[in-house]
N, C-alpha and C positions, 0 to 999 in steps of 0.2 A: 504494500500500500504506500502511495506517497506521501509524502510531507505535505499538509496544508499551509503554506506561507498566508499570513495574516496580511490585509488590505493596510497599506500608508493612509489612512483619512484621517487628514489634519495633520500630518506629516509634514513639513515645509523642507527638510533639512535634508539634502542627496547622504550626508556621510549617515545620517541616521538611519535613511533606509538602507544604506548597503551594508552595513553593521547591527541593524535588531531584526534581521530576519523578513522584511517585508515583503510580499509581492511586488514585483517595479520591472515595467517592458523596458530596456534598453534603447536608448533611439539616439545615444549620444554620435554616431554614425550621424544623423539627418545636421544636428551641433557642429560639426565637424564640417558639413558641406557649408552649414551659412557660414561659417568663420572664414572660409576659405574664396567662396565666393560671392561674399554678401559685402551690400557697404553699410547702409541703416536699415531700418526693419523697425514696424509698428505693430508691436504686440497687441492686437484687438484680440482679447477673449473673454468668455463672460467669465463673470465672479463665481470665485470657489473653483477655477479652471488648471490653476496650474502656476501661474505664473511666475509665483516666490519660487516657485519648484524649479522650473526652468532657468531660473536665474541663479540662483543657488548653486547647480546645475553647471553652470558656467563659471562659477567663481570658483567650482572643486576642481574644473578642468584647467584653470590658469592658476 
């Protein structure tokens, strides 16, 4: 049987999920394409979407 990994909701913090066990899809691969070919970028998403996440996100990768 497998491991159930527990859902990040309300998680902000990338090192916390990848250190208490959470569920979390990978997409730093897509992070990697904007940095590379991106200039600015306007985060439009609705609330409770992600966004500290994503950012967060990028300050683990720098």
């Amino acid at each position: 049987m497998a491991t159930q990994l527990n859902l990040p909701i309300g998680v902000q913090a990338f090192g916390k999920i990848r250190t208490g066990g959470f569920y979390y899809v990978d997409k730093t691969a897509y992070l990697h394409q904007l940095i590379d070919e991106g200039s600015y970028y306007f985060l439009s998403r609705p609330r409770r979407f992600g966004k500290s996440l994503l950012l967060d996100t990028l300050k683990e990768l720098f």
